[in-house]
N, C-alpha and C positions, 0 to 999 in steps of 0.2 A: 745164819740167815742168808737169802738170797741177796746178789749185787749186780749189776755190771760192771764188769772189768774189763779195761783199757791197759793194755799190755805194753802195746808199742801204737805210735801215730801212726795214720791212717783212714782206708775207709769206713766208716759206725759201723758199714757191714760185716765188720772182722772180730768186732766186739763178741766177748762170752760172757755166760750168766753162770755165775759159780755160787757154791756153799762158803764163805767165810766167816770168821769170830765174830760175834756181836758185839758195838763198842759198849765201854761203863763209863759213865756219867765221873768227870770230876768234878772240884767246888765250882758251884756258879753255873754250872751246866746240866741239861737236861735231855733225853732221849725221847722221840719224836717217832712214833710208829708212821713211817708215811703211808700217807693213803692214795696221793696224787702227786704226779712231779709234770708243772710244765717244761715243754721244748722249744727252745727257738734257734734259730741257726748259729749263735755266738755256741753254744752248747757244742753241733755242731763240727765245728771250726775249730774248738779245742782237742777233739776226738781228732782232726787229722793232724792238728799240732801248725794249723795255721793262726792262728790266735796271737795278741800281740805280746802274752804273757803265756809263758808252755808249763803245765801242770807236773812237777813230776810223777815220775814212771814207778811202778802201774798206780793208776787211781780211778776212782768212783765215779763218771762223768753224771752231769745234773745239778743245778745249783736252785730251780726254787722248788719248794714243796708244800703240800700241805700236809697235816695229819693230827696227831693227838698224844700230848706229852702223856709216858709210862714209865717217867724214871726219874728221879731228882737226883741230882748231886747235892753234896753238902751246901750249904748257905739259901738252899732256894725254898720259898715258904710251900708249905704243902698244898694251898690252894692250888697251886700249877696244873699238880698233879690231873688229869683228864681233860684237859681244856683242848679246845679244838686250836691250833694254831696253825700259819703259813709262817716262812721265811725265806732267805736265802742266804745259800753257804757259798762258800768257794768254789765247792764240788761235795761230791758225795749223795747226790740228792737218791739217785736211780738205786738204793738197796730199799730192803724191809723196816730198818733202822736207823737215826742220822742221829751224831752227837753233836752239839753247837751249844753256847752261851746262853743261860735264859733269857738274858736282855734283846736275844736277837730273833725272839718271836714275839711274834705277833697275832693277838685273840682274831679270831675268822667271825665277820660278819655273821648273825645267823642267817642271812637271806643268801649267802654265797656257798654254791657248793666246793664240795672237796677240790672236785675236778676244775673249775673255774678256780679257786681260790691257788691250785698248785701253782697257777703262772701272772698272779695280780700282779704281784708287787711291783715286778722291774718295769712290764708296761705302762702302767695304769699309772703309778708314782713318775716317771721319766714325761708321759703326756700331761698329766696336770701340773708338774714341777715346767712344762716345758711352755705349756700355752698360758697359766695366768703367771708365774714369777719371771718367767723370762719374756715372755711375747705380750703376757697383759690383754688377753683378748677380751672382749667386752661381749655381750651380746647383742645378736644382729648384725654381726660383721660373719663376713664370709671366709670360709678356712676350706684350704685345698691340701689335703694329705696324699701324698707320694706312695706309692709301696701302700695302698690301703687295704688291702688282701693279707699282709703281717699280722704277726701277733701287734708289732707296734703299730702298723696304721692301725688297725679293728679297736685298738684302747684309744687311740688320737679321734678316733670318729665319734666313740662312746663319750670319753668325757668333752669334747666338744660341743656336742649334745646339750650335757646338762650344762654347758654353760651359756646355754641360747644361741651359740654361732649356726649359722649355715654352710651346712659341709658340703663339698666337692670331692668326691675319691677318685684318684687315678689308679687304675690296674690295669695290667698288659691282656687278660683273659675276659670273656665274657661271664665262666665261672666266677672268675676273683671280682667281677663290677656287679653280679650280683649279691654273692655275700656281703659286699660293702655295702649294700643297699639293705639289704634284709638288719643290718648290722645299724642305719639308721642313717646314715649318707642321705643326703640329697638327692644329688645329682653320680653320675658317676661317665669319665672319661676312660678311653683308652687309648693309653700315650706310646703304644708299642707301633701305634702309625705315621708317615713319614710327618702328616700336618697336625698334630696334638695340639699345639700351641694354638691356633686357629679353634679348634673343639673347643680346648678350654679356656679361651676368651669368652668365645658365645656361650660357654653353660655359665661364668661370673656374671653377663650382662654386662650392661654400658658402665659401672659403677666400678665393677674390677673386685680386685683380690685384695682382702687386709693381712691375710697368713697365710705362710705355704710352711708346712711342717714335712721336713723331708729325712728320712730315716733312710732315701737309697743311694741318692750323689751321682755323680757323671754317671753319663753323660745328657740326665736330665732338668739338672739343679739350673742351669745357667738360662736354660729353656724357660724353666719356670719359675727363676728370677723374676725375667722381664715379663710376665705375666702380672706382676705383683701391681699396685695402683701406687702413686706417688703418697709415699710416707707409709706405706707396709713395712710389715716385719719377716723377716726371710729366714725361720730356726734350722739351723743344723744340728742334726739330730744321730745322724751315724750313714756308713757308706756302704748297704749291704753289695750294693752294684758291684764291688770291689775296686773300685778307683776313686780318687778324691777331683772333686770337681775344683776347679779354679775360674771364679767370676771375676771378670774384669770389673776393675775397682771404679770406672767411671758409672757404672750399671746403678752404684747404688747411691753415686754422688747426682746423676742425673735424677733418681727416682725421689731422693730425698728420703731411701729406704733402708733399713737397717738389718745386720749380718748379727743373730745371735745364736752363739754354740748353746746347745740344751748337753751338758753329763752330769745329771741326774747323781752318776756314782761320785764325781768327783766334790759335789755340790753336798751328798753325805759324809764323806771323808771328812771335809770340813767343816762339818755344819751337822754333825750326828743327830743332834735333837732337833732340827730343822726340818726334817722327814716327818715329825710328829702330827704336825697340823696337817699336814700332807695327807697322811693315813687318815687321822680324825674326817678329813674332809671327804674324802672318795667313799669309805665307812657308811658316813650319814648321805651320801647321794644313794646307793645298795641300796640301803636302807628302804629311802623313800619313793624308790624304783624309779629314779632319774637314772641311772645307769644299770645295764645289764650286761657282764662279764660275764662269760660261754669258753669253754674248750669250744674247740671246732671239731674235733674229734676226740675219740677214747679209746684205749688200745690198753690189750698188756701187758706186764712187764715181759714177755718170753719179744715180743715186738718190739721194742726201745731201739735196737739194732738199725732194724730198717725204720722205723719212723726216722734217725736221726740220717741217716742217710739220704732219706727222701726232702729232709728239711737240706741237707749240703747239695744236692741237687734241684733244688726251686720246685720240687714236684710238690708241695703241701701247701695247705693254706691254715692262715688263720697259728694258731699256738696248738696243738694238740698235746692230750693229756696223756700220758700214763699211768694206770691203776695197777698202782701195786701192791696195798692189801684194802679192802675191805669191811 
């Protein structure tokens, strides 16, 4: 079968597409023809071996997918057999083939395509794990997502949506403040200008901000801290910006506003069947077209290379999909 292969760290660009062994299925496991693998820059960041955990050498790069179980291992009932499912692995996602645990797919909405379903999970789950269990957002309260042009902000605006909030996107391009818009944004800022904070005062109104869901950190977290209204909720979310922002601790003793980390991964570690309701929920939103989950774009697998590339260089928007079969 066809793969990408990661030899040595570096640029995605160095990456090759080779013939290797197809895996077999052992107990409890099942193969997975993928059909779609999203991208996002953690992906990435593993390719050049900047990541905070280094995969060894050589491996698969890709971790969510979607496609259609074509193989059982022993102990898994035969029903499996053909079911459309997404997941995520550690790696491996980017071949024709991936072998992983049955328990760790997931049936695909039938309203969700391949390509959309290859990169749900980590976003979609991380945004509704982040804005009602951690932040508790209510409807009718206002939500300003950071980095709204991401595959995370585009899922943080989505399920925002369905949950009655009014959105606020900030994105550095006029490109990336429309997609956030077409994507169901409210309003949309750009905070790449010296007075942002000012912008995104007047787009909140007199009333202000009850959420800021920030997935990028320094050097704009502390900026739109103090944006927030007295007794907002301020999620940390991840630091694509690549620095860790440090807020002055009186910010949130003055605002009477609260600092909650959102990891989503760490929050399943612990809590594996916790993730369930989770899915069940995002599922039935699909469903009833309160939420609409999109690749931003589609490409081949012979492109993986350079789309991941172009995600380590800020040049992409949104999650884009690779179609690897068919």
């Amino acid at each position: 079968m066809r793969a990408v292969q990661c030899h040595e760290y570096g640029d995605p660009s160095r990456l090759t597409i080779e013939d290797i062994a197809e895996p077999v299925a052992g107990p409890g496991e099942v193969i997975v023809q993928v059909e779609a693998v999203g991208l996002g820059y953690v992906d990435a960041l593993r390719v050049r071996g900047g990541y905070q955990v280094k995969d060894p050498l050589p491996f698969i790069p890709g971790n969510e997918f979607a496609g259609r179980v074509v193989e059982l291992g022993e102990g898994v009932p035969e029903s499996v057999k053909g079911r459309r499912v997404m997941g995520v692995s550690r790696n491996g996602a980017l071949a024709e083939r991936i072998r992983l645990p049955a328990r760790d797919c997931v049936t695909i909405p039938d309203a969700l395509s391949s390509p959309a379903a290859g990169g749900f999970i980590v976003s979609y789950c991380t945004a509704l794990y982040g804005l009602q269990t951690c932040g508790r957002l209510q409807p009718g309260e206002t939500l300003a997502v950071l980095g709204a042009a991401g595959g995370v902000g585009l899922a943080a605006i989505d399920v925002g949506k369905a949950m009655g909030a009014r959105v606020i996107a900030l994105a550095s391009s006029a490109a990336k403040r429309e997609l956030a818009l077409r994507s169901g944004a409210d309003l949309a800022v750009d905070y790449s200008v010296a007075d942002w904070r000012k912008h995104l005062q007047e787009a909140a109104g007199a009333y202000g901000i009850d959420m800021i869901y920030d997935p990028v950190g320094a050097p704009y977290s502390e900026t739109a801290f103090r944006c927030l209204r007295p007794g907002g909720r301020f999620l940390v979310v991840g630091f694509a910006a690549g620095s860790i922002a440090a807020i002055p601790l009186n910010l949130p003793l003055l605002k009477r506003s609260a600092i909650v980390g959102v990891d989503w991964g760490g929050f399943v570690r612990d809590e594996p069947q916790g993730n369930v309701p989770l899915l069940q929920q995002l599922a039935e939103w699909v469903e009833q077209g309160r939420m609409h989950p999109q690749a931003t774009s589609q490409h081949p697998l012979e492109q993986a290379p350079s789309v991941l590339q172009a995600l380590l260089e800020r040049r992409s928007l949104g999650k884009p999909a690779i179609l690897v079969t068919q």
